[in-house]
N, C-alpha and C positions, 0 to 999 in steps of 0.2 A: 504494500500500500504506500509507495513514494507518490513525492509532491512533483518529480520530473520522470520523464520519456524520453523517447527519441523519437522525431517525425522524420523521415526520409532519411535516418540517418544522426539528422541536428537534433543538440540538445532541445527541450520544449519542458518549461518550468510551469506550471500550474499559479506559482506566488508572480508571477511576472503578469500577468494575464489580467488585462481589465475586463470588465464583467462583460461586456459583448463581444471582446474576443472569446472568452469561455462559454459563453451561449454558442456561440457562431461553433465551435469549438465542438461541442456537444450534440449537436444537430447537424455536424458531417467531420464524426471521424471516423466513419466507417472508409470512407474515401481517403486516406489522411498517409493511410501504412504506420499507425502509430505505432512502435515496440516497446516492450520494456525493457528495463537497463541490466536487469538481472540474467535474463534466460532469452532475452530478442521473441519470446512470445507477443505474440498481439493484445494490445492495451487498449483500454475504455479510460473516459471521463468519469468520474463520480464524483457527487457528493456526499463528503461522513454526515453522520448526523447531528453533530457540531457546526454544521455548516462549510465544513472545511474541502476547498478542491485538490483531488489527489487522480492517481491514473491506477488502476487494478487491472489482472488479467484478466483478458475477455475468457479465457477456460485455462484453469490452475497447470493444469498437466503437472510434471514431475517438477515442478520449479520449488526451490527448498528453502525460497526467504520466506522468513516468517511474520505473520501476520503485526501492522499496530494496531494500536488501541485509539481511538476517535481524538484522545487528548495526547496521545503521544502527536499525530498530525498535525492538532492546533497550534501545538507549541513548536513544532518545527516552522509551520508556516507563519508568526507571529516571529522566530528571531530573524528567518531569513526577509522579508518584508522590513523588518526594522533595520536589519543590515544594507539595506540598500537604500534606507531611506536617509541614511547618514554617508552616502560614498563607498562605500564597501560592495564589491561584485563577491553576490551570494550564492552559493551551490548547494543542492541537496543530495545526499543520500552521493556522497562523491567518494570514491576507493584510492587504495593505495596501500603501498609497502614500505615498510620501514630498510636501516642498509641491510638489514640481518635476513630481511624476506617475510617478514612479521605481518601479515592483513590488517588494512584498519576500514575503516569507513566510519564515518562522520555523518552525523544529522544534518548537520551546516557547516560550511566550509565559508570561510570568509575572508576575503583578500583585498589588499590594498598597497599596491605598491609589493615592496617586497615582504611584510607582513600579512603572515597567516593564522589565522583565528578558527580556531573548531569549537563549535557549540554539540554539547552530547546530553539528550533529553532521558535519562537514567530514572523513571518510574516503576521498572520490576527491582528488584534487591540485588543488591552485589557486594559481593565483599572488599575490603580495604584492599589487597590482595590484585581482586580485578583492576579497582581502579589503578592501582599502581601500575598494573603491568601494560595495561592499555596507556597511561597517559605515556610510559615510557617510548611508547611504539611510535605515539604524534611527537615527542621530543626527537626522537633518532630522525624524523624527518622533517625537523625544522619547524616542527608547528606550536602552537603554543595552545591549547585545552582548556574550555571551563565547561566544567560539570554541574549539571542543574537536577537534582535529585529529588526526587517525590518525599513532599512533607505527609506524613505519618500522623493523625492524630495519636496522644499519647504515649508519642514516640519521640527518643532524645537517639534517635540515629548517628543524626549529624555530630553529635555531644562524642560520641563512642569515638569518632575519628581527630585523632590530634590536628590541630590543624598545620598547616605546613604549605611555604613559599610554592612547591613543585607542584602541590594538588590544589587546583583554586576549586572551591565545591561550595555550593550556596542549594537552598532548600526550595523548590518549587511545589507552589501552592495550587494544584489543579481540583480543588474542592469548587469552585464556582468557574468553568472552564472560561464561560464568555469574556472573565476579568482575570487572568491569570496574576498571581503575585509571585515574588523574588524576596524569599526572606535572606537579606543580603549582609547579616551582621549578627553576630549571636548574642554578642554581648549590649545592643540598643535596642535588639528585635527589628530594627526598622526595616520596612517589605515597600518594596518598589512595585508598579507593575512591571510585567515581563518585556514589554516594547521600551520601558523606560531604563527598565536595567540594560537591556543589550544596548540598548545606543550611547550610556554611559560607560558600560563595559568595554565599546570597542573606540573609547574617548578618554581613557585611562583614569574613568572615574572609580573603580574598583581594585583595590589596591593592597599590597601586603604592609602593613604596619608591624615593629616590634620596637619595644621601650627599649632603650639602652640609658646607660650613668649618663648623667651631663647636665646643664643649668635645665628645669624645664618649670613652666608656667603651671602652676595647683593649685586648687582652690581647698584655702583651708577654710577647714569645718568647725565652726561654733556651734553647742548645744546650750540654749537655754533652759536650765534643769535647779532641782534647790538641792544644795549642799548636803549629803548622805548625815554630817555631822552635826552642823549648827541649823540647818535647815532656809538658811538665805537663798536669796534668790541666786542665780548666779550663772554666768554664761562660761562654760566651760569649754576650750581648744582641746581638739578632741586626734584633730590628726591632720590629715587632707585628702584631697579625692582628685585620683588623674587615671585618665582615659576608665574612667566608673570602676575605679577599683580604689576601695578606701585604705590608704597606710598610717595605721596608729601612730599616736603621740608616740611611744615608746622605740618605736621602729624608725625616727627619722635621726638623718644624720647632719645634716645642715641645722645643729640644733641654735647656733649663736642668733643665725637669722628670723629665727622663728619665736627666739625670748624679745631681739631685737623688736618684731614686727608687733609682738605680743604688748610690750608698754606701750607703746605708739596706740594701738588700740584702746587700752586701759586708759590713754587721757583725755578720750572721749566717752569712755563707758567706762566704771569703774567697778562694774560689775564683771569685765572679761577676767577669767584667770591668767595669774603670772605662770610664767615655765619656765620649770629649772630641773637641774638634777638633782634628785628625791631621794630616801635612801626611806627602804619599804621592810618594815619588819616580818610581815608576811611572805614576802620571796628571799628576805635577806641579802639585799643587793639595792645597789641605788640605780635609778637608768631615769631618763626624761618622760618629767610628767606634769600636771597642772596643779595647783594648789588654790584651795580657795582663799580667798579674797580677802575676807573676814575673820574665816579661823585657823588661817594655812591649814586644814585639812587634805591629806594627798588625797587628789582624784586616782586613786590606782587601776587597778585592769577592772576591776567588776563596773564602776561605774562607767567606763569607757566602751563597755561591750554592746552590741545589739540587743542583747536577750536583758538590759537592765532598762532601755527605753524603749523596750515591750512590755515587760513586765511592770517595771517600776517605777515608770517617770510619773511624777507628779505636781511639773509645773503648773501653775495656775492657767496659766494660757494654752498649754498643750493640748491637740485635740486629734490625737494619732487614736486610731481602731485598736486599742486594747492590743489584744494575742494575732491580729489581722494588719500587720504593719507589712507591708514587703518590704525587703530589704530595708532594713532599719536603718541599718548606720548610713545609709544613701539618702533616704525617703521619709523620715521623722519629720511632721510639722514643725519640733522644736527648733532647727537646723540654719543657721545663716551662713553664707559662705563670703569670703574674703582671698582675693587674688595674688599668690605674691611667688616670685622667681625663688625655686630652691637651685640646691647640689644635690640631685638624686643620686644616691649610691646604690652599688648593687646589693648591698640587704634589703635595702627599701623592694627591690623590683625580684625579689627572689623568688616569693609566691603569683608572681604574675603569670599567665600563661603565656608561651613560649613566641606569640606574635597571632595576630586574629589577620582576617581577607576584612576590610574594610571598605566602605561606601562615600565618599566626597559628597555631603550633604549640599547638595544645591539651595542657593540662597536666595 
């Protein structure tokens, strides 16, 4: 069930076709010598019932490609449409070999100049395994691969696969076919549609990101909360938050900056905690932390955690859903943030994961 033929030989793409050539199309190709690409069998016009134009045997014979499914069609015929509507000459269902003699064929093939783009519509299951050995096949021949994989409800598929520079793999939403989504980010959730993601994709809006040490730009996080001890009101510096991952007070290493940045703040609000290093009878070690205001009480690890402004917060103004907070230390109504340049080190970025496939939010 491809979206191209051969008429007299020449290519004839189905997504190229305005709708009176596809009428005209369908109403004499009996006359046409249509074949198909697979077996040179004789090919018909059809409609899936997704509405999608594609070419079938007129009688199967022994021909051993295997059947798609209405929305595997859709979505082939929605990247390659969007790949030409941005300059890219689109191909479908297009073969080849790698140098080792490897078969591959591609959903969509997309070319521009000396750059090759293969788009591969991956809705049956396949193991990490597969994909690796097939993206390997389009590397050995120059091509560069992105994998669009059927979203799952109640399924963390994508989660199971570490992500990695060499396999670019994003979640395709085929639950409401007419409106295809691209869940292009794991860690924002943010979902493109699928014409919007391929024309950013093949515009290097999609892109591999990994934190490294160096000056970078954080928003550090203040929590409006009252004092575990004296019970004061009191805005406690809690850490900071970059690329949505929170690093505790305890964990930073640029700490002069952050006592620095911290009084600066205090002579506007004298309610922000000062930060120093502490010396914690309970862990038996001193490391950076907050103290309150009022009674230098150490803000230590328990006040600091998610699970204490789920359970515990009881500022006056606070108006977080009890035990129903997502993600707390991000998401807490009590929460201000404040912008300032650290020296990220690598303890700070130790539990981050290894680098995410990232989306260039358009503004």
């Amino acid at each position: 069930m491809p979206l191209s033929c051969l008429r007299d030989g020449d290519l004839l793409a189905s997504f190229q076709l305005s709708d009176d050539e596809w009428t005209g199309l369908r109403a004499n190709y009996r006359n046409m010598h249509l074949s198909m690409r697979c077996c040179s069998r004789a090919a018909i016009p059809k409609v899936s019932s997704l509405g999608t134009r594609f070419f079938a045997h007129r009688s199967r014979g022994a021909c051993q490609t295997a059947p798609e499914s209405p929305e595997h069609l859709k979505a082939k015929f929605v990247i390659a449409q969007s790949a030409r509507a941005v300059g890219w000459r689109a191909s479908t269902e297009e073969s080849g070999s790698d140098a080792d003699g490897n078969p591959w064929t591609a959903d969509v093939l997309c070319i521009r100049g000396k750059a090759k783009v293969a788009f591969e519509v991956q809705l049956s299951p396949q193991s990490l395994e597969d994909y690796e050995a097939r993206q390997k096949r389009y590397e050995r021949t120059g091509i560069r691969c992105l994998w669009l994989m059927r979203l799952r409800r109640n399924s963390s598929a994508l989660n199971s696969f570490t992500p990695s520079r060499e396999l670019p793999l994003v979640l395709l939403d085929v639950k409401e076919p007419a409106s295809m989504t691209v869940l292009a980010e794991r860690s924002s959730g943010a979902t493109i549609p699928l014409a919007d993601f391929v024309k950013g994709a093949l515009a290097g809006d999609f892109f591999w990101a990994e934190m490294r040490p160096g000056r970078i730009l954080v928003e550090l996080q203040i929590a409006s909360i009252t004092c575990w001890k004296c019970h004061s009101p009191i805005k406690a510096i809690r850490g900071y938050i970059i690329n949505d991952q929170f690093v505790a007070l305890a964990k930073i290493s640029d700490t002069d900056a952050v006592a620095i940045f911290a009084e600066a703040l205090r002579k506007q609000e004298p309610r922000v905690t000062p930060v120093s290093q502490r010396y914690s009878q309970t862990r038996g070690d001193r490391y950076f932390a907050a103290s309150c205001p009022s009674c230098r009480a150490l803000m230590g690890d328990w006040p600091m955690t998610a699970d204490f402004f789920i359970d515990h917060c009881n500022y006056l103004t606070c108006s977080c859903p009890n035990t129903n907070v997502h993600m707390a230390e991000l998401a807490c109504s009590v929460f201000e943030y404040h912008q300032i340049t650290l020296n990220v080190g690598h303890s700070e970025l130790a539990d981050f994961p290894p680098g995410e496939w990232k989306w260039r939010h358009q503004t």
